[in-house]
C-alpha positions in Angstrom: 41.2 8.0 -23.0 38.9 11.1 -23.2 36.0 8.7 -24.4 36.6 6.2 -21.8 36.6 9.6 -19.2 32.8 10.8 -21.2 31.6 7.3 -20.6 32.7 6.8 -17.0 30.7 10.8 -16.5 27.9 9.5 -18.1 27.5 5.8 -16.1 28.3 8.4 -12.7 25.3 10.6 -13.7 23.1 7.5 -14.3 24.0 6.6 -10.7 23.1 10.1 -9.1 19.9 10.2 -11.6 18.8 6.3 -9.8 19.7 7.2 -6.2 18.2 10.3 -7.0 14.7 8.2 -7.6 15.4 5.4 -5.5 15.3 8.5 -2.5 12.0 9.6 -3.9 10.3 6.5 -4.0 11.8 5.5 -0.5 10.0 8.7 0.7 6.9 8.0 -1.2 7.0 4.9 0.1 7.3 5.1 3.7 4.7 7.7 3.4 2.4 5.7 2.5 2.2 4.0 5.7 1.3 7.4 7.7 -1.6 7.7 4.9 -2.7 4.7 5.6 -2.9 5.0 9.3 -4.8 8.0 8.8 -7.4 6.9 6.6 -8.0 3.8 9.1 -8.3 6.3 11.7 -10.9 8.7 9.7 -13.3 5.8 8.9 -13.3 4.1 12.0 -14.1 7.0 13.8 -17.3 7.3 11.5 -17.8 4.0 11.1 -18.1 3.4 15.3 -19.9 6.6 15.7 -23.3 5.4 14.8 -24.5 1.8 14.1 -25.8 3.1 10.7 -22.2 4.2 9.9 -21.0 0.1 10.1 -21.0 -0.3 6.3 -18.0 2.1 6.1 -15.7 -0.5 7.6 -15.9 -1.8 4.1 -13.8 0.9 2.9 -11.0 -0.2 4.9 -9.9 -3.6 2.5 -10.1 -1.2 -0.3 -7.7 1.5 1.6 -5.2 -1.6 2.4 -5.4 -3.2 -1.3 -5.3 0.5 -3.1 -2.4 1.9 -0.5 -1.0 -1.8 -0.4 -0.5 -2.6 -3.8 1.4 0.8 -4.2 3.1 0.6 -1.4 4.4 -2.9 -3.2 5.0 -1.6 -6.2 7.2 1.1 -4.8 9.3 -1.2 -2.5 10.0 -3.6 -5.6 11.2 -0.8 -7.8 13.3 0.4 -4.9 14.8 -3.1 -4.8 15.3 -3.6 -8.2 17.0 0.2 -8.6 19.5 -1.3 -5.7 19.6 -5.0 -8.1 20.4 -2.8 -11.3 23.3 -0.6 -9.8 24.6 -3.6 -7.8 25.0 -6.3 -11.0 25.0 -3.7 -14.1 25.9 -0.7 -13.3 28.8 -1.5 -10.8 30.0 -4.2 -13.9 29.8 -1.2 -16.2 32.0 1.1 -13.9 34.3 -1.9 -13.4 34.8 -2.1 -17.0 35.4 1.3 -17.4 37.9 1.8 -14.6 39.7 -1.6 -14.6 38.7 -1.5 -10.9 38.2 -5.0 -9.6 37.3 -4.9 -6.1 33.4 -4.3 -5.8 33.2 -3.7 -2.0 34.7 -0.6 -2.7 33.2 0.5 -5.9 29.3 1.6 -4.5 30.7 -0.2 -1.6 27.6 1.2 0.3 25.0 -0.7 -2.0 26.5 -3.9 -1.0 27.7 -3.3 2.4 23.9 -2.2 3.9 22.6 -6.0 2.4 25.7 -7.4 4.1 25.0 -7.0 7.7 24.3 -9.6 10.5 20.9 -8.2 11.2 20.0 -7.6 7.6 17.5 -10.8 7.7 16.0 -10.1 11.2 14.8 -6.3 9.8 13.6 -7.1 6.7 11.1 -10.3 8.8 10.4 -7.0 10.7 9.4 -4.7 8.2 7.7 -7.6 5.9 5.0 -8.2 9.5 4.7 -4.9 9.7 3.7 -4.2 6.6 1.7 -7.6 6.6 -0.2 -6.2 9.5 -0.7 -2.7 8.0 -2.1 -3.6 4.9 -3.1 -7.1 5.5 -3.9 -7.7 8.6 -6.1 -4.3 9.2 -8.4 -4.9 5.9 -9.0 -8.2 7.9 -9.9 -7.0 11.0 -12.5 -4.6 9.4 -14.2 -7.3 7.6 -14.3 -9.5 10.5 -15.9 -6.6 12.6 -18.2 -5.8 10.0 -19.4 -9.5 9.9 -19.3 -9.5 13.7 -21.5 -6.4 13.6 -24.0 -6.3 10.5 -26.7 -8.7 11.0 -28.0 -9.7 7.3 -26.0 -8.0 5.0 -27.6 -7.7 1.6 -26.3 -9.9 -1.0 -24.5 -7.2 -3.0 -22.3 -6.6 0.4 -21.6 -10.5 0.6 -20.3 -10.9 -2.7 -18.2 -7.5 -1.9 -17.2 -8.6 1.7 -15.6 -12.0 -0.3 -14.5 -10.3 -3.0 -12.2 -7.9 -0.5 -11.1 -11.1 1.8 -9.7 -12.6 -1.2 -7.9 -9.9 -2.8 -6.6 -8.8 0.6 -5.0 -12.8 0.8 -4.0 -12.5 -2.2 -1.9 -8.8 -1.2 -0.4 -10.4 1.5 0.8 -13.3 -0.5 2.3 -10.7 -3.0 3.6 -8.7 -0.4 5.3 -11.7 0.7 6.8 -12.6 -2.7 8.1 -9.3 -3.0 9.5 -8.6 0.5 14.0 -9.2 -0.4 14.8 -10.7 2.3 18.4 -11.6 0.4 21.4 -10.9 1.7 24.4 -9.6 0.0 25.6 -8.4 -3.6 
């Protein structure tokens, strides 16, 4: 029994130890939005403030695909924190205790996936984050083409170069939004 009671301390620790970085990277996360924001913000400012400054919008795609693809890479390890403690960890536990009912056993990692408007928010948070890191990068490079007359070639190939990794963040953003509901 006293191993069975050392192995059910240790599978609780591993728990505290992933919620413990599942919080961080929540916060790091959501952070990354209010970065973003104020980055756009900085360089449109300078950007509109002289017409010599237009260039600078092109700094925007790479904001949206640097903050972006972190802000990605953070929400899928968040999700996959809540997929590991949800199938193995919870199984572990189960094993461990004999307990058999898993709405109960880290009832909240099931129950927050569970509810009626689970679906709606997470359509919510994937167009706002479609429009933060997409949809932004976009707009600069349509303004910039709207407002540089003759780019030099270099800046083409660069302006192209930024629409099509910026498509191809969305598309990822949209692979990786869990919209699943449930266990």
């Amino acid at each position: 029994m006293r191993e069975k009671d050392s192995s059910l301390e240790v599978l609780l620790a591993e728990y505290n130890c992933l919620k413990s970085e599942q919080a961080q990277r929540i916060g790091f996360r959501d952070n990354l939005l209010y970065v973003t924001l104020g980055v756009f913000g900085a360089v449109v400012s300078f950007a509109v403030s002289d017409p010599t400054h237009y260039y600078a919008l092109l700094v925007i795609p790479w904001v949206c695909l640097i903050l972006g693809w972190t802000y990605v890479v953070n929400d899928e390890k968040i999700s996959s924190l809540g997929r590991y403690i949800r199938y193995t960890l919870v199984d572990k536990v189960k094993e461990h205790t004999g307990h058999e009912d898993l709405e109960t056993l880290f009832g909240w990692e099931i129950a927050h996936r569970s509810d009626k408007h689970r679906k709606r928010r997470k359509i919510q948070q994937l167009i706002v984050d479609e429009i933060t890191f997409v949809v932004s990068g976009l707009i600069a490079l349509a303004a910039f083409w709207y407002l540089v007359a003759n780019p030099p070639i270099g800046v083409i190939v660069l302006f192209w170069a930024e629409l099509i990794l910026l498509v191809a963040l969305g598309v990822e953003t949209f692979i990786y939004a869990d919209l699943a509901k449930g266990r």
